[in-house]
KOLLUMMI-493330 format. One record per residue (C-alpha): residue number from 0; x, y, z. Coordinates in pm, 1 decimal. Layout:
N
nr, px, py, pz
NUM, X, Y, Z
...
REM end
This chain:
307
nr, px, py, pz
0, 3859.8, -2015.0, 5409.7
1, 3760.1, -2328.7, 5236.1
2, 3495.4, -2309.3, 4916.6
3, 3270.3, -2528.0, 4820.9
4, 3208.5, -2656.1, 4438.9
5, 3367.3, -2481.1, 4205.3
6, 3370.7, -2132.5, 4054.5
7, 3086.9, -2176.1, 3840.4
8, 2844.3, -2215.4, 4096.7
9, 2757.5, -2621.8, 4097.5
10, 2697.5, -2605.7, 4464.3
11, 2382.7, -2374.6, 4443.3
12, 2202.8, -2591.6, 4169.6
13, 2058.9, -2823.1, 4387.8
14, 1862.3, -2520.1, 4569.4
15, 1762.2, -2415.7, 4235.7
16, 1622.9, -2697.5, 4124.9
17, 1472.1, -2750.9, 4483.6
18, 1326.2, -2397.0, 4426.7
19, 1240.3, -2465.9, 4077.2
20, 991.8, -2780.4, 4175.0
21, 862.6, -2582.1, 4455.5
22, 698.2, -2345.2, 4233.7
23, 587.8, -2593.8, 4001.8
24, 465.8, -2810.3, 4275.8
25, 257.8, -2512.5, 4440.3
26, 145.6, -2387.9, 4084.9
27, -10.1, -2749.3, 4022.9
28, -206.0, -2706.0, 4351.9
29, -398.3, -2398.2, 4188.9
30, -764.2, -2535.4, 4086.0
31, -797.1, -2482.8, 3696.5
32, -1125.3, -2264.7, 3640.1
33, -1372.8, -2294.0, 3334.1
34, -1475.6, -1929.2, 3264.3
35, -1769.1, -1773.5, 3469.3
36, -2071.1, -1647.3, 3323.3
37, -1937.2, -1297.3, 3261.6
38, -1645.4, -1389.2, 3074.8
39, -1851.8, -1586.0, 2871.8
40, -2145.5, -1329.0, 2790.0
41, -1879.2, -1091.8, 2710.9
42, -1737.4, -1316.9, 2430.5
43, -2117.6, -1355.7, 2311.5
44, -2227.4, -1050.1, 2301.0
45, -1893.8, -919.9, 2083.0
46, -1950.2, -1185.7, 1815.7
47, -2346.8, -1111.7, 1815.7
48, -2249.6, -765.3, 1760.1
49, -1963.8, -883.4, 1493.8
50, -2250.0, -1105.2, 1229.2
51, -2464.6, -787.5, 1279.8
52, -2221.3, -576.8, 1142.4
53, -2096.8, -799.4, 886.6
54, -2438.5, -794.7, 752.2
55, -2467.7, -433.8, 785.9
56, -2751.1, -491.4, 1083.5
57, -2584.9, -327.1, 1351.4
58, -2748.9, 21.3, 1414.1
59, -2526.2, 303.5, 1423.2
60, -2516.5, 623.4, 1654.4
61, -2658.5, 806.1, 1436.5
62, -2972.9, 736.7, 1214.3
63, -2886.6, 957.0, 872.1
64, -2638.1, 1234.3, 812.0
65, -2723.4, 1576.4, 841.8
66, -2790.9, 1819.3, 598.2
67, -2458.8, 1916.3, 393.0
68, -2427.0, 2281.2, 168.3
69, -2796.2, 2376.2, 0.5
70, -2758.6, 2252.1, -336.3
71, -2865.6, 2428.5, -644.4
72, -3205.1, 2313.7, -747.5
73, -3149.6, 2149.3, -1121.6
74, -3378.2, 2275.9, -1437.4
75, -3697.1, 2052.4, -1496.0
76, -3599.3, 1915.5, -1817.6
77, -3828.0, 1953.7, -2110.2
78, -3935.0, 1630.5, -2392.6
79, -3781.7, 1649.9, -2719.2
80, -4111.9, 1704.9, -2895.0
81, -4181.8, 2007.3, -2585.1
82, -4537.2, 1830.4, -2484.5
83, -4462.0, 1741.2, -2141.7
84, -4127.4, 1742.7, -1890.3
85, -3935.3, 1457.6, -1814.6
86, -3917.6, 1347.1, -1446.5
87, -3648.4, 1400.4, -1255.9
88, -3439.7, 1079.4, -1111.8
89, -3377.2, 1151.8, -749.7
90, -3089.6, 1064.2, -578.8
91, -3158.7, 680.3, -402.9
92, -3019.0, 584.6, -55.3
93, -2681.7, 576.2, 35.7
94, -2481.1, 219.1, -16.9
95, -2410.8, 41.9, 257.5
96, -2133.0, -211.3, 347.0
97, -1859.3, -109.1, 192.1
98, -1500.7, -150.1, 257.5
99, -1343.0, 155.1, 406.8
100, -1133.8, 210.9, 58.6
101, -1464.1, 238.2, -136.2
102, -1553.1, 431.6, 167.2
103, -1307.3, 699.9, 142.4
104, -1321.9, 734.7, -256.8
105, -1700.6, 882.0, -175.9
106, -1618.2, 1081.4, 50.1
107, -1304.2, 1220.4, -176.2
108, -1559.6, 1233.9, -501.5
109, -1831.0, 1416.4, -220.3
110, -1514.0, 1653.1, -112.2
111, -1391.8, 1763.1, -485.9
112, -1733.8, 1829.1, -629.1
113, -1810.3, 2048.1, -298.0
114, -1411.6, 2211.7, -348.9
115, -1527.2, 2311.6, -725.4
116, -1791.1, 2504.3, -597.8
117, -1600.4, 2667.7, -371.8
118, -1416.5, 2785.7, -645.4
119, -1736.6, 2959.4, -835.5
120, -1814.3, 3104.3, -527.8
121, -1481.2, 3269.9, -458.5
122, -1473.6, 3421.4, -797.6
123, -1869.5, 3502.8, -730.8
124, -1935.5, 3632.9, -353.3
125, -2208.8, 3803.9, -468.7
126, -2340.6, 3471.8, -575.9
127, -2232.1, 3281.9, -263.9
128, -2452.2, 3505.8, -45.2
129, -2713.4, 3483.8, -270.1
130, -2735.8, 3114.0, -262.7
131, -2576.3, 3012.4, 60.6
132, -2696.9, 3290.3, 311.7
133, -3127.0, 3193.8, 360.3
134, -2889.0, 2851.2, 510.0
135, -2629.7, 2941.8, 702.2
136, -2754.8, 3284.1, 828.2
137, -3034.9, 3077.1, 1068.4
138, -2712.6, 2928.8, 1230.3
139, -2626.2, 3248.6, 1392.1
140, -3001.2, 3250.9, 1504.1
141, -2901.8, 3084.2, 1880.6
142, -3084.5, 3343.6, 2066.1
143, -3388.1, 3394.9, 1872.3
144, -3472.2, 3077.2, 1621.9
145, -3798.6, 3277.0, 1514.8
146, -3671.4, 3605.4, 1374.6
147, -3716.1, 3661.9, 1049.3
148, -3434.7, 3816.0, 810.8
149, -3554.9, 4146.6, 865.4
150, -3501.0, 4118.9, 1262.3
151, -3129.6, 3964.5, 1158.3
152, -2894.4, 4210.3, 1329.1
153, -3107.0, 4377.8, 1558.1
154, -3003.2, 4432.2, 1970.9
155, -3180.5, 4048.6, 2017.4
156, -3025.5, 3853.5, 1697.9
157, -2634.3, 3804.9, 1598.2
158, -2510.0, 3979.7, 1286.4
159, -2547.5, 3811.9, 1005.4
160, -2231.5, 3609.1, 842.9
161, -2000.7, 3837.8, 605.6
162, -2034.4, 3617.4, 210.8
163, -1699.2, 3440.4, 284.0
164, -1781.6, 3350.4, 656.8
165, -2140.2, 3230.8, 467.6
166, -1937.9, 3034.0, 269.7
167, -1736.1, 2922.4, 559.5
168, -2022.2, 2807.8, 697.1
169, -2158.5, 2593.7, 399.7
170, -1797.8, 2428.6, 369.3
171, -1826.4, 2357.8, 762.2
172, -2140.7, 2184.3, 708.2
173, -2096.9, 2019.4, 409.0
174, -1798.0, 1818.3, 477.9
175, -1972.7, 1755.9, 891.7
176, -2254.4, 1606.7, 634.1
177, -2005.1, 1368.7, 387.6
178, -1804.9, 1276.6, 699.2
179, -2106.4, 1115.1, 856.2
180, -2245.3, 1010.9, 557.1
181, -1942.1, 795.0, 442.8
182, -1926.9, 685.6, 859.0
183, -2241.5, 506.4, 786.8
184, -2148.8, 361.0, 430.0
185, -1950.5, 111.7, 649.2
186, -1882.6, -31.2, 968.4
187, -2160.8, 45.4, 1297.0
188, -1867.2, -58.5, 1516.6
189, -1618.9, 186.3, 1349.9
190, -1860.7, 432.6, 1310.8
191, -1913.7, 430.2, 1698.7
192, -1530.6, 428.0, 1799.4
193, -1466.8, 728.7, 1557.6
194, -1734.9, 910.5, 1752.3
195, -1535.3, 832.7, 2076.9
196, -1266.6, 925.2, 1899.5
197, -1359.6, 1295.3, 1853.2
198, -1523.9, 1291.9, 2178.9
199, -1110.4, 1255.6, 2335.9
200, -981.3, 1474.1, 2087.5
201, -1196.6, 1753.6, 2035.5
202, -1366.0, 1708.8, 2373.5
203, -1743.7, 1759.2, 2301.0
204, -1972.9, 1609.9, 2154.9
205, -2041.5, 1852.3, 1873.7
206, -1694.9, 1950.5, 1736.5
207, -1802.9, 2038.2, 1357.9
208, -2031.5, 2307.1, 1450.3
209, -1874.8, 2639.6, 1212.0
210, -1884.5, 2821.7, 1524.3
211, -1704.8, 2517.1, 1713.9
212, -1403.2, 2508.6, 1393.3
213, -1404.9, 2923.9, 1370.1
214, -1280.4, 2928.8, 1699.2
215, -1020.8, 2585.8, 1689.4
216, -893.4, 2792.0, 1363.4
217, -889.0, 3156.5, 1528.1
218, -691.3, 3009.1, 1784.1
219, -419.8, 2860.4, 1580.0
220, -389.5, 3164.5, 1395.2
221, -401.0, 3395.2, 1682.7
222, 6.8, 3572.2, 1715.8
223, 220.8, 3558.4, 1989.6
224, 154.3, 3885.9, 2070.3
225, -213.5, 3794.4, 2138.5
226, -310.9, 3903.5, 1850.4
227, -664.0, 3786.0, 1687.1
228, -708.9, 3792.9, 1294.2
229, -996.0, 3906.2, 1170.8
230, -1335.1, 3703.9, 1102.4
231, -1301.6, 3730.0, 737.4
232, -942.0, 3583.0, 723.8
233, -1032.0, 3308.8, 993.6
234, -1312.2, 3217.8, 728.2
235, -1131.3, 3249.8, 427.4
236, -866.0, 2998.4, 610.4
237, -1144.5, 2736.2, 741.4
238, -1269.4, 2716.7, 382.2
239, -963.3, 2581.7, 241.9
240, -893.2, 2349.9, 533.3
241, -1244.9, 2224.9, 497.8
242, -1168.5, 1999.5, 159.8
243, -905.8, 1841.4, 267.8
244, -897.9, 1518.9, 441.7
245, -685.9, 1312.3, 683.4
246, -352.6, 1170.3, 501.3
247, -309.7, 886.8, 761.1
248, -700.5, 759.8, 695.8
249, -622.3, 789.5, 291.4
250, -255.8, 613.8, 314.2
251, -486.9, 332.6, 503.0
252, -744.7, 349.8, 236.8
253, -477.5, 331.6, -41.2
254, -321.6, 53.0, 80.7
255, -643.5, -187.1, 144.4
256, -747.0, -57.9, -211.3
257, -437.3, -216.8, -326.4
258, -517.0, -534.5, -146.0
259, -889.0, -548.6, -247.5
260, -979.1, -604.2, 103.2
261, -1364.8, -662.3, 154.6
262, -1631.0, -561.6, 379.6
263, -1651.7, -830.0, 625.5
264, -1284.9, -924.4, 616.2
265, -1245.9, -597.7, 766.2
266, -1531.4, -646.8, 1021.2
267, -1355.2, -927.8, 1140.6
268, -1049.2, -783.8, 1156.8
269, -1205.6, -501.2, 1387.5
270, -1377.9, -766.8, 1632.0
271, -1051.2, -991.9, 1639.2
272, -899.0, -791.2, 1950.1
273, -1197.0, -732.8, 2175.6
274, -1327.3, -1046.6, 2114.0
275, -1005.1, -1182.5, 2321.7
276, -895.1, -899.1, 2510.4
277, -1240.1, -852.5, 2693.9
278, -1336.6, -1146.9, 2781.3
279, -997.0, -1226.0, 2899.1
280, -1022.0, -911.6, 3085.5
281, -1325.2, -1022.6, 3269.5
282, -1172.6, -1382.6, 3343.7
283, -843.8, -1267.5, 3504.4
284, -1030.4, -992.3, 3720.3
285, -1289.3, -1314.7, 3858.4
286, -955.2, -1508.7, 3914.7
287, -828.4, -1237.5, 4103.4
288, -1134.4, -1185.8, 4307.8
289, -1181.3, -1581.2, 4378.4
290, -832.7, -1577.5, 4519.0
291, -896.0, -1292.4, 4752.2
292, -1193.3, -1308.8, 4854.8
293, -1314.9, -1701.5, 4722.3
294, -1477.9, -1818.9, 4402.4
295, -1760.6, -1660.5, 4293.3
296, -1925.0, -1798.6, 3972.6
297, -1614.7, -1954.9, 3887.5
298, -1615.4, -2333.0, 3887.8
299, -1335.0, -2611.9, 3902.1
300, -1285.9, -2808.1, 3642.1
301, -1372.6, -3183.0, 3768.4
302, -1147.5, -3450.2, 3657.2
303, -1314.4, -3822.0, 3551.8
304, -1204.8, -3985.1, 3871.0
305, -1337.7, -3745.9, 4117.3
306, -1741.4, -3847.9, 3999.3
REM end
């Protein structure tokens, strides 16, 4: 049996090259497309979206946080010379546009001065239902908003919280009303896909409820007998879980704290990949459908001879 060429295989170049200019020659016959209309109203509307939120224009899902743990109210203060009080300086607005470092060191500060209250309040139940229960005792009010705190209890109302499930309750809220507060210290973009976020994780809309987290932390401290712990205990272990924050999100914060990233830098940075991806999304999937089924509002690029 007689071979041709030689062991390495000079014989089959020829095909391959043949092959090789084949494909090139049927690849230069494919009509090169300016984007369509979608593509490019994609791409628009991203970077309209992206100089709103870099100056802090973009709305965001939500309007205002809600309300966190009833605060103490603080003593009128009194002149020197005792003729007439001194007004009190209320709190202004939250900032706005900050990077998420600056971000995250509010919502730390918001965290520890709730945690040291905690703190009273453990050594104080007494006080903690004093303070806390008029607030969180309306929350257990689903069936019957209008009954008053005498009614609390009865055949048509729950019970009314236990003082550490109260102050379960005020943790619950208070850190729901920091977390959305710092969300809209900064980005309207991030703020939205953090929403989405807990909407896959948690799956609902309204994951930070107390009675939402009692029963996510009953759960995980149910036995593998089946057993269930009791409400107090389950409250007792929400409170502690309820100051601390998410060591990933910090270890980010740290690091761009370090770098003294800004606002818009990060902005930017957030918009870089869907301003691409998307709109090169939309152009492949036109390309696709032009070759199937014809173009659509796709049109060939005209070369200076052809006019």
């Amino acid at each position: 049996m007689t071979r041709t060429g030689n062991h390495f295989g000079q014989s089959d170049i020829p095909a391959q090259v043949h092959l090789f200019a084949e494909v090139k020659r049927r690849m230069s016959m494919l009509p090169c497309r300016r984007p369509g209309r979608t593509p490019l109203l994609v791409a628009a509307l991203i970077l309209l979206a992206m100089v709103l939120d870099v100056l802090c224009l973009l709305p965001h899902p939500v309007a205002a946080a809600p309300p966190g743990a009833p605060t103490k109210p603080p003593a009128t203060p009194v002149a020197a010379d005792g003729d007439a009080p001194q007004k009190l300086l209320l709190p202004g607005p939250p900032p706005i546009g900050l990077a998420s470092w600056q971000v995250r060191k509010n919502y730390h500060e918001r965290l520890q001065a709730w945690e040291g209250r905690v703190a009273e309040y453990r050594r104080n139940l007494s006080l903690a239902d004093e303070e806390l229960s008029p607030y969180t005792r309306p929350m257990q009010l689903a069936t019957n908003p209008t009954a008053s705190f005498a009614e609390i209890g009865t055949a048509t109302t729950p019970m009314p919280l236990s003082p550490i499930c109260a102050l379960a309750a005020a943790s619950v809220r208070e850190r729901e009303s920091a977390r959305v507060e710092a969300r809209l210290q900064g980005s309207g973009m991030l703020h939205l896909v953090l929403q989405l976020r807990d909407l896959y994780v948690y799956q609902s809309w309204d994951p930070f409820t107390f009675e939402a987290m009692k029963s996510r932390k009953a759960k995980k401290m149910t036995g593998p007998n089946g057993t269930v712990p009791p409400d107090d205990e389950v409250c007792n272990a929400l409170i502690g879980s309820s100051s601390q924050s998410n060591k990933g999100w910090d270890k980010t914060a740290e690091g761009r704290a370090a770098a003294g990233t800004t606002y818009g830098a990060e902005v930017v940075q957030l918009y870089l990949i869907p301003l691409f991806l998307f709109p090169l999304v939309m152009y492949l999937f036109q390309e696709m459908w032009s070759w199937a089924y014809g173009p659509q509002d796709l049109k060939p690029v005209k070369s200076k001879r052809s006019r």
